[in-house]
C-alpha positions as CSV (number, residue, x, y, z in Angstrom):
1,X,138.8,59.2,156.1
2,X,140.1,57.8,152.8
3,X,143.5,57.9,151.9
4,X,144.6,60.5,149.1
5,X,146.3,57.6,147.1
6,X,143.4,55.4,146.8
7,X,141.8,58.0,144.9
8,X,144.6,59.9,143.1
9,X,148.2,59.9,142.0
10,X,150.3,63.0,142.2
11,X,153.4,63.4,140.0
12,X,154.9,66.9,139.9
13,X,155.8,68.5,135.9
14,X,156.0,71.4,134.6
15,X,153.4,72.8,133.0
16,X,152.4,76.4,131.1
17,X,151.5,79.2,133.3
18,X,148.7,79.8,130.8
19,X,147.2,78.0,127.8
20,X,145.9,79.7,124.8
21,X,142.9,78.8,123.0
22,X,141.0,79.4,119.5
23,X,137.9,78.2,118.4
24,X,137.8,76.0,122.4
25,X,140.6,74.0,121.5
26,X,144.0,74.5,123.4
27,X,146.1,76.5,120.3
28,X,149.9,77.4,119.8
29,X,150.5,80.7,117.6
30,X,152.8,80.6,114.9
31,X,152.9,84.4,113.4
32,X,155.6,86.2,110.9
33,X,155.7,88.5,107.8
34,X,156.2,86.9,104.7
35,X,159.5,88.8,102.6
36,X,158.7,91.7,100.2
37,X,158.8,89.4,96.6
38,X,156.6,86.4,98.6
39,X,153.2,86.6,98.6
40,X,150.7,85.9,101.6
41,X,149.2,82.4,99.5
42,X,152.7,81.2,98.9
43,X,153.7,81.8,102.5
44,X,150.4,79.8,103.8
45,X,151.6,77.0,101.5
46,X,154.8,76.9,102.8
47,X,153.5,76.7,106.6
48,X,150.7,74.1,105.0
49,X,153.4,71.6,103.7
50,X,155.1,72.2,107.6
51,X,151.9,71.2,109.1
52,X,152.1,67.6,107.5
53,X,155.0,66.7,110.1
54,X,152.8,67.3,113.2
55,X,152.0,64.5,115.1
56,X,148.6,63.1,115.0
57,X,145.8,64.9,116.6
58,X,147.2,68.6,115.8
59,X,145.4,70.6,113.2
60,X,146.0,73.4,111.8
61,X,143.6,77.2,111.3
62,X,144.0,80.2,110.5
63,X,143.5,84.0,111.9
64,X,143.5,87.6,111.0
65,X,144.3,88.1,107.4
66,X,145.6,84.3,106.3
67,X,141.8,83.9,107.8
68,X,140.2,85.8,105.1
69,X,142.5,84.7,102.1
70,X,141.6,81.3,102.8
71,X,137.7,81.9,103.3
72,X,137.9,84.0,100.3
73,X,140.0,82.8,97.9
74,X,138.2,79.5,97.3
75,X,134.8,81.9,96.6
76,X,137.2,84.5,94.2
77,X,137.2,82.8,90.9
78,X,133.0,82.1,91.7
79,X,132.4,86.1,92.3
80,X,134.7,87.4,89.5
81,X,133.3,84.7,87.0
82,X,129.3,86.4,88.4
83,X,130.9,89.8,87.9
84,X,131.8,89.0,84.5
85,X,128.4,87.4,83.5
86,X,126.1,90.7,85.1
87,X,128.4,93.1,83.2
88,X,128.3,91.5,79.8
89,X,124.1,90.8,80.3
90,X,123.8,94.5,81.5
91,X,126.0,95.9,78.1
92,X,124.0,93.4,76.3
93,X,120.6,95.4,77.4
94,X,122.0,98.9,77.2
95,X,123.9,98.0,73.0
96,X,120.8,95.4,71.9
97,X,123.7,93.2,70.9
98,X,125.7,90.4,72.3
99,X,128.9,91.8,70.1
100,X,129.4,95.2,71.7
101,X,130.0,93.9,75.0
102,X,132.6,91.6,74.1
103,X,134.3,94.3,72.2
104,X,134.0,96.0,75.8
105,X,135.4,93.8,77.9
106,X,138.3,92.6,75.7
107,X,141.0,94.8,77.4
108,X,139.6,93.6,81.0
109,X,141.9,90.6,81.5
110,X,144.6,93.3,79.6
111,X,144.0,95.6,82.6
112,X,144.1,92.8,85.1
113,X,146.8,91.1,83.7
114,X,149.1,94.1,84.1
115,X,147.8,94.5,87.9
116,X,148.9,91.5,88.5
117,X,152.2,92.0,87.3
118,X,153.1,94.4,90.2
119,X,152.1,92.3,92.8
120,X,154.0,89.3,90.9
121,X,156.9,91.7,91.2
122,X,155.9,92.8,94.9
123,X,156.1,96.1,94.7
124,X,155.6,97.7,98.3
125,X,155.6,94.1,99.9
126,X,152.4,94.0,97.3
127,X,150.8,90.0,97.8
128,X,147.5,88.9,96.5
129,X,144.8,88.9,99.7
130,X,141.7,89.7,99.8
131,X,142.0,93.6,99.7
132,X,143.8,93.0,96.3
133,X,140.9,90.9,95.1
134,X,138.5,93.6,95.8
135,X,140.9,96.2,93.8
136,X,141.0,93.5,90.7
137,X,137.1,93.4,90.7
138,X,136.9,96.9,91.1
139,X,139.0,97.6,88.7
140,X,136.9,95.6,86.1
141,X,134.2,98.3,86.1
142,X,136.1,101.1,85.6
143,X,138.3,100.0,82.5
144,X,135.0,98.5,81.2
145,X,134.0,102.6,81.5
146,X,136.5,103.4,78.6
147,X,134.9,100.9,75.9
148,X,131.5,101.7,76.8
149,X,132.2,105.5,75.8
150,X,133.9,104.6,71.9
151,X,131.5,102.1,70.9
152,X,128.2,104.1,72.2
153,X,129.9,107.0,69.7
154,X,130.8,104.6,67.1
155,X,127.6,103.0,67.2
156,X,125.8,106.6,66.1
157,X,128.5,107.4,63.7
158,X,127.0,104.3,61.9
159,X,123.9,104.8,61.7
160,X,124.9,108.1,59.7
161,X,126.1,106.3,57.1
162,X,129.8,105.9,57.8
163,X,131.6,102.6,57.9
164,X,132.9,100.8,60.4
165,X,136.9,101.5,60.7
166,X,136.0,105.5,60.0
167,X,133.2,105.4,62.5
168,X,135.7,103.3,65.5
169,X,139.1,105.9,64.5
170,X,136.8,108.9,64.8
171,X,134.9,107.8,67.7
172,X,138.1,106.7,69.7
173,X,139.3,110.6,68.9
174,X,136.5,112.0,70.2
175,X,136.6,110.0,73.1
176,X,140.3,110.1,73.7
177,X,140.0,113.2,76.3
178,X,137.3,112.3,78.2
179,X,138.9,108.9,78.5
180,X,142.4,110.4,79.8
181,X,140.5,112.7,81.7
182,X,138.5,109.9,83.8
183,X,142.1,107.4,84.1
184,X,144.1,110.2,85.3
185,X,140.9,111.6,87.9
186,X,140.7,108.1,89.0
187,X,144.4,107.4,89.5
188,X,145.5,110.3,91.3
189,X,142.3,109.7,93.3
190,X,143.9,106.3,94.9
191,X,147.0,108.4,95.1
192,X,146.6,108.7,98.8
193,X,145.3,104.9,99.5
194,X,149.3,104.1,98.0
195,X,150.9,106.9,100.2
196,X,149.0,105.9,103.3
197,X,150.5,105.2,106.9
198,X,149.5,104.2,110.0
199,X,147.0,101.2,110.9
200,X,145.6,99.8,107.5
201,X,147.8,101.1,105.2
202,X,149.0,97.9,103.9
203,X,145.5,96.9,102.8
204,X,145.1,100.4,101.8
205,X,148.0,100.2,99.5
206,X,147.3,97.0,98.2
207,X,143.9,98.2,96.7
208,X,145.0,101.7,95.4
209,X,148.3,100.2,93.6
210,X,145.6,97.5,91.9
211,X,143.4,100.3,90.7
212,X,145.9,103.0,89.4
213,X,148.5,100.6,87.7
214,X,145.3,98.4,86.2
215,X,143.8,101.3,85.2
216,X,146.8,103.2,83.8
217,X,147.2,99.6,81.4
218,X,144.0,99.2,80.9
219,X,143.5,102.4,79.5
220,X,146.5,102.1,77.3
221,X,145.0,99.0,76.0
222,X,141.6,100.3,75.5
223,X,142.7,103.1,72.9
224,X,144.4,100.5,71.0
225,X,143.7,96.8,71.4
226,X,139.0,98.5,71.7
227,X,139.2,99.8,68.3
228,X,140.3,97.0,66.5
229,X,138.7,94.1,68.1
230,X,135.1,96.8,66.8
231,X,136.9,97.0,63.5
232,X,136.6,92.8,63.5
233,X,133.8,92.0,65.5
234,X,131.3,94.7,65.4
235,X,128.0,93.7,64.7
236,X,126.5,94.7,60.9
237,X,125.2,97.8,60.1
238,X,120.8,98.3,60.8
239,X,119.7,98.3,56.8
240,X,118.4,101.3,55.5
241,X,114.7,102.1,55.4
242,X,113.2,101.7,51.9
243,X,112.6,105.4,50.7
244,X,108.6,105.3,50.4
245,X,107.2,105.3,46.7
246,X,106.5,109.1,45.4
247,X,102.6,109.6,45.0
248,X,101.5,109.8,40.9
């Protein structure tokens, strides 16, 4: 027989009933809803520069949604800079030219830029996450749609002789109701993503305002800002063939 003591030293505290853990490491919880005009990265900053006061040994991760905003975000700018670079090479194939594409695409950051405005604003408790990201790159490919369908008609309007402003106005007028056509099918199409309840609508929402109020700029843009970025950049016109010489 050994005494307890010799071994061991009992003290009595109190102690949690339970102890949470994430990734094997004992974990405290701190959750909360950012307000309507902040958005999810400023609110993860704000908790980031209230981390630094911990004592040392604490560190600090992420779960849920924060989880994916900060796995993503870092990889966003990488993904929309590859998006940008297969788009222009696959134009490039489909137009023979390096210049039609960037006629294209100059309304995209247009497009994006006004997305961005509403969830700057917060419209809906609107934040940039990684469901809006999605929208945004989404959204890239279908306002790239609209320039594709005025050049590829102003394109064959040159070859038949006719210069290069008459060619872009009458192409753009040609296109203009397939163009509204395709905005408003598309818009009215994320109509219910926006009006969604329930589990996921938030994400939901997120990615349907992006695409309608994107596209609904973007295509104002595109009927404008398209036909005169042609008008200054278009590529020359292909050179007549030489009639052939008329036999004796």
């Amino acid at each position: 027989m050994v005494p307890l003591s010799t071994v061991a030293h009992l003290e009595n505290r109190t102690v949690p009933q339970s102890r949470n853990h994430f990734q094997q490491i004992n974990a405290a919880t701190i959750s909360g809803v950012a307000m309507p005009t902040v958005s999810m990265g400023s609110a993860l900053a704000t908790l980031k520069d209230l981390a630094k006061t911990l004592p040392a040994g604490y560190t600090v991760d992420f779960g849920g949604a924060s989880r994916q905003l900060e796995q993503e975000s870092g990889g966003f700018v990488t993904t929309f800079a590859f998006a940008v670079i297969i788009i222009f090479l696959a134009l490039a194939t489909l137009f023979n030219s390096f210049l039609d594409p960037i006629v294209i695409l100059v309304s995209v950051p247009m497009s994006l830029a006004g997305a961005l405005i509403f969830i700057s604003l917060g419209i809906g408790g609107a934040s940039l996450n990684i469901y809006t990201q999605v929208g945004l790159l989404t959204l890239m490919g279908l306002v790239s749609k609209h320039g594709i369908l005025m050049v590829e008609v102003a394109n064959e309007l040159r070859l038949e002789g006719k210069g290069v402003t008459e060619a872009i106005i009458e192409a753009a007028t040609i296109r203009l109701r397939p163009i509204l056509m395709t905005t408003a099918a598309m818009v009215l199409g994320v109509v219910p993503l926006i009006t969604a309840s329930g589990a996921g609508a938030v994400s939901r929402y997120n990615m349907g305002l992006v695409i309608a109020t994107g596209l609904s700029i973007g295509t104002l843009f595109t009927l404008f800002v398209v036909p005169v970025a042609y008008a200054l950049i278009a590529r020359p016109a292909a050179a007549p063939a030489a009639n052939e010489a008329a036999p004796a």
